[in-house]
N, C-alpha and C positions, 0 to 999 in steps of 0.2 A: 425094475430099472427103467422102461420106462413106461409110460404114462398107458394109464387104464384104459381111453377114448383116442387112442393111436391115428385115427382118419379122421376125427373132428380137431387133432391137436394139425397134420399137416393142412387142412382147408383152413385151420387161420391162418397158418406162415402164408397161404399160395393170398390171403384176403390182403397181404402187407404189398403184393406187386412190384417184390423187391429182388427175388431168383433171378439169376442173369442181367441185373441192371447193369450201369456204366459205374466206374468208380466213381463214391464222391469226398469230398474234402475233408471233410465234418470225420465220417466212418476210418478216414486217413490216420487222422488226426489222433483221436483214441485208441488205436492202435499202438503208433508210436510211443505216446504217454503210457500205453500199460507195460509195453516192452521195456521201456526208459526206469520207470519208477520201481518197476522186479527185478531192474537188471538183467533182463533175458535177452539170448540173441532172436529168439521167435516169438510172434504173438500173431494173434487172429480174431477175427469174428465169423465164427461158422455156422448156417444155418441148415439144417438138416429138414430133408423133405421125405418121403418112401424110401429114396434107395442111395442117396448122398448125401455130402456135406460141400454146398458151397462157400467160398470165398468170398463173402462181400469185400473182405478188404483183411492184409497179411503184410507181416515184416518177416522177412529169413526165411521164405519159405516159396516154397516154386509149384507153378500151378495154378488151379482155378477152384478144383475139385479133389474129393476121394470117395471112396466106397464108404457108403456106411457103414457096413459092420468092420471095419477097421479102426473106424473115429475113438479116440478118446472119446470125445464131445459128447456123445450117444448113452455113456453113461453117465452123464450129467440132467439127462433128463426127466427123472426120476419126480415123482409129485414132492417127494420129499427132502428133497436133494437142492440146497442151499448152496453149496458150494464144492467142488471136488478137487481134492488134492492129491496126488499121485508123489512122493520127495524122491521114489525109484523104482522106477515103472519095473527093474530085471528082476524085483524081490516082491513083485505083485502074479499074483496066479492069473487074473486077468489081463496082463498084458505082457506077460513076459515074450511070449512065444510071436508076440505082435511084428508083422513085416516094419514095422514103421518104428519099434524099437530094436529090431536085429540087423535095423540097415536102416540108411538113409529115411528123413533126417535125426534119426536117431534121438526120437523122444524119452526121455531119461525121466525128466523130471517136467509136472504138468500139474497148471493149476487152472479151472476152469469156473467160471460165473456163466449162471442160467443164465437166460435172455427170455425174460415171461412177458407175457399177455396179460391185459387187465382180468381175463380168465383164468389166468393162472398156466395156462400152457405156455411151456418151454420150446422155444421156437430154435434156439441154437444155443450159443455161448461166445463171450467172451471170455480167451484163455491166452494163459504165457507159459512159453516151453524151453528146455533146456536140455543141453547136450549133455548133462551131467548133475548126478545127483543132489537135492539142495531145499531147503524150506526158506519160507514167505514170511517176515516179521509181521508184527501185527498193522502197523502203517501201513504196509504194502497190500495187504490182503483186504484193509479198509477202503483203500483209494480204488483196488481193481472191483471192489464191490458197488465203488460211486460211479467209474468208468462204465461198468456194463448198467448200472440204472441210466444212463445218460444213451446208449446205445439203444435202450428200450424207448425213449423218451424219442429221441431222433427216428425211431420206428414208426412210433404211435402218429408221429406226427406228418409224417410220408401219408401214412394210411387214411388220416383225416384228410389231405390234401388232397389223395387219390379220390376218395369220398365224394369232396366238393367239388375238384373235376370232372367226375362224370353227372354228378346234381345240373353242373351249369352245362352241359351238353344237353345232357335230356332237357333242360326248360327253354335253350335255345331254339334247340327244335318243337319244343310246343311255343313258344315266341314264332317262329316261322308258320308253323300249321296254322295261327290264330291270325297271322296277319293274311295270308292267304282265304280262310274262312270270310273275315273281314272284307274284303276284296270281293268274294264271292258275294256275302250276302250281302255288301252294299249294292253291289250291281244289279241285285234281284230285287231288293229291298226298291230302290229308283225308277228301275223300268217301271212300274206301273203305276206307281207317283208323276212321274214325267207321263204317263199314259193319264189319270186324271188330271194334271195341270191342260193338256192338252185339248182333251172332249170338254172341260170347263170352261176355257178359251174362246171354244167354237160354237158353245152355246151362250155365251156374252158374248160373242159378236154378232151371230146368226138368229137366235133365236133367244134374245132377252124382253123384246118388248113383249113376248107372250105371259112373261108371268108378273106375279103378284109381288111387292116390294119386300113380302118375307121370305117369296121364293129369289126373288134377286141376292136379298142379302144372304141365302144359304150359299146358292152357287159361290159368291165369291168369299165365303166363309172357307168351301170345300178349296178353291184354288188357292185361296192363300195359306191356309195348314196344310197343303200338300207343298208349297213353295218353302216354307219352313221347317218340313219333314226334309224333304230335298238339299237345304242347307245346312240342317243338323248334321243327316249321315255324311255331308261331304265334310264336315266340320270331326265327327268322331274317327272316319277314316285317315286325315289327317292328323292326327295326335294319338292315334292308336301305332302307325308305324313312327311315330318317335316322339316320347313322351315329355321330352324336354321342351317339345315346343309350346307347350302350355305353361312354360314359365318364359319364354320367349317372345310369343306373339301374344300379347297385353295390351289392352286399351283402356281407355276411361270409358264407362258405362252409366247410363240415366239407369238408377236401379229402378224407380216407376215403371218406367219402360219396359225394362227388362222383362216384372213382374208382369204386367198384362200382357206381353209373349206369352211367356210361361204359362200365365190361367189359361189364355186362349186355348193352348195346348192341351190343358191336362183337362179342361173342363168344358168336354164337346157340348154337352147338352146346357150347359150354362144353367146349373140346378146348384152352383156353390154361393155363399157369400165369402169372396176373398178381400179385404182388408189391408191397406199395405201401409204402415204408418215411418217417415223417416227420423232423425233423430239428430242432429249435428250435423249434416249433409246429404246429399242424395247420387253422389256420384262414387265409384268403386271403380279403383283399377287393378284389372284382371283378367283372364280369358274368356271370353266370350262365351263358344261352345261348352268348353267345361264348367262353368259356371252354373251354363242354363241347364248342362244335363243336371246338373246338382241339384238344382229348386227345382226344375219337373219332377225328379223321381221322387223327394219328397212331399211335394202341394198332391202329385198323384197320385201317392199310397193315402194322404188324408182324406182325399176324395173316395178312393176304390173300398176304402174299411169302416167308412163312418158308416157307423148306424143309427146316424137321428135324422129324422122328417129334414131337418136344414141340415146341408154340412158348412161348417163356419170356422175359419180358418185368418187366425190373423195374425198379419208378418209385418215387423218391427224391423228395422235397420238401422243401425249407429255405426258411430264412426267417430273416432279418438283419434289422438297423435301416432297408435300403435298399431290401432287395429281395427278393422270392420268385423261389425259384428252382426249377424241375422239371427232371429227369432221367428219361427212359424208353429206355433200353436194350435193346434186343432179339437175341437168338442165331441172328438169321435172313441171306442171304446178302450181305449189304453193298451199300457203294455203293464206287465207284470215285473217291477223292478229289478228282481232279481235275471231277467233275460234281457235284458235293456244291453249291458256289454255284449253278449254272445249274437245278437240279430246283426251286429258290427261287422261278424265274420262270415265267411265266402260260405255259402251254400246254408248257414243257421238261419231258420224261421219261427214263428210264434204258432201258438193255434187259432190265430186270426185268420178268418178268411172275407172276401171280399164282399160286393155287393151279389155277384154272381157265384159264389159257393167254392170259388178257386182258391187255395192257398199261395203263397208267394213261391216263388223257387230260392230266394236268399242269397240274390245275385245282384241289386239292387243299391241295397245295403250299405254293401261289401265294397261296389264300385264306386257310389259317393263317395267312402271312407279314402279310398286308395287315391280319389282326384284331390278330396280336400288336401291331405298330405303331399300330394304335389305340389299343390298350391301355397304349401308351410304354414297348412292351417291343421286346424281340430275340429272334431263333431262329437257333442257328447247331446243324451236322450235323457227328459225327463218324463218320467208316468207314474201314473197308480191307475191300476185297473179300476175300466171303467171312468175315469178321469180327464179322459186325453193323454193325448204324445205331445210333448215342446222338444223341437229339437233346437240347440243351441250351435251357429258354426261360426267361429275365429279364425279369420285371418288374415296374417301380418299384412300391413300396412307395406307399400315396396320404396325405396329409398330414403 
């Protein structure tokens, strides 16, 4: 009678967080229609847990709850058990003696539909009941069988919603913890960047005519990429607590420009040939910071993984009526085509490692991908091992 896995079939009704809810319209609704179309003055949807049957929702009948082992319903729940019909519950040995057939509301006659899980566990039923003995034509028994598939659907779909409710809570809260981190490590990240702008300052003012013109131009190589480091993290703390603003605060950019930022950046020892050729035009309107983190993180990786005496890297720019396009190609050991999609994703990396023996952490990647998409673009990777990496990025063109 009933089901084999009795405590794994009640922990999925309790997974639907449906017991003791409020009424709703939908569950109202079905109800009525099953009452209406069998002609009965009683109908329900009852879900049975350990030790009752609640009411999600009832016609002709008073209450909220009953004992389980009084329920018709209970014997509905059977692995095998498709549909139960009762036409006179006084001339059935199972329920003859029943408080609920010898009194009030005097269930006579009783037809009940499982209520399954895509496991197949029977969580309750929908059933129509009568004060007096009677069967179900075949229409009737059709539409109460479409009714409780509809009850199981309106289930299923609570249960997903519940799902995604608590999804978007938990990532809220790692939304909060990350902007927080964020905050944190900018601020750590700064002080000591603002600590080098500082002693760099003080020795170009103080104490520059002591050195040599390549010891001049280091110092003010070191204050100006700490000045740049400085405006970057103010610039990713800004659009990390709110992402829209990168499709907001937009400007027109000298992409020339831009690039020699960018090498300065990635390429402290200046041991690269970067290359920047344009195509149709040289200007791009777009976000700034997200932008530049985008070509750093890739000119960087070309630089950190090349394994040849020169690393030689060169970046194309075009521009159509639709779309700007970048091209940065590098002569360094490739990727292996078949992992070219997967290094796309959050924490996937290759078995490439750097100049210095480190592997990537696969977070890099992941976050180009996520700005470009922002930005209502695309990145897609071309290699053969051994060959080189071209990365290709598209994106739209704004008005």
């Amino acid at each position: 009678m009933i089901s084999g896995n009795e405590q794994a079939r009640v922990d999925a009704l309790k997974r639907y967080n449906i017991l003791d809810s409020l009424p709703e319209q939908e569950y109202d609704d079905i109800v009525f229609l099953a009452s209406y179309i069998c002609k009965t003055p009683m109908s329900l949807i009852g879900l049975i847990d350990d030790t009752r049957q609640w009411f999600k929702s009832q016609v002709g009948m008073d209450g909220t709850e009953t004992k389980r082992e009084l329920t018709f319903c209970t014997h509905a729940l059977g692995d095998d058990c498709e549909l139960l019909v009762v036409p006179d519950s006084r001339l059935d040995d199972r329920f003859k003696d029943n408080p609920f057939v010898t009194g009030s509301p005097h269930v006579i006659f009783y037809a009940g539909i499982p209520l399954r899980d895509p496991d197949g566990f029977a969580l309750g039923t929908l059933c129509v009941i009568d004060s007096t003995p009677r069967e179900l034509d075949h229409a009737q028994l059709k539409a109460l069988k479409s009714l409780g598939a509809q009850v199981t659907r309106l289930m299923e779909m609570r249960r997903q919603k519940s799902d995604i409710d608590i999804k978007n809570k938990e990532l809220l809260h790692q939304k909060e913890q990350l902007e927080k981190f964020a905050q944190i490590a900018g601020h750590d990240l700064k002080s000591p960047l603002a600590n080098i702008r500082m002693f760099t300052d003080l020795i170009i003012e103080d104490q520059l005519i002591s050195f040599s013109r390549e010891g001049k131009e280091m110092i003010s190589y070191i204050r100006d990429s700490a000045n740049q480091l400085i405006a970057l993290i103010d610039g990713i703390l800004k659009y990390s607590h709110d992402t829209s603003l990168i499709t907001k605060d937009q400007e027109t950019l000298n992409f020339i420009e831009l690039m020699n930022t960018v090498t300065e950046m990635a390429d402290v020892n200046k041991t690269s040939r970067v290359t920047v050729y344009t195509h149709g035009g040289n200007s791009i309107f777009s976000h700034k910071i997200a932008l530049q983190q985008i070509l750093l993180n890739i000119l960087s990786n070309s630089i950190k993984y090349n394994d040849k005496k020169q690393t030689e890297v060169q970046v194309n720019f075009y521009e159509d009526e639709t779309d700007y396009r970048i091209e940065l190609a590098d002569n360094g050991p490739g990727v292996d085509p078949a992992e070219l999609d997967r290094i796309l994703q959050l924490y996937e990396t290759t078995d490439n490692v750097d100049k210095y023996g480190n592997k990537g952490t696969g977070i890099g990647l992941a976050t180009v991908k996520s700005l470009i998409d922002i930005l209502g673009g695309r990145i897609e990777l071309f290699s053969e091992k051994g060959k080189g990496l071209k990365t290709v990025i598209r994106i739209k063109r704004q008005g």
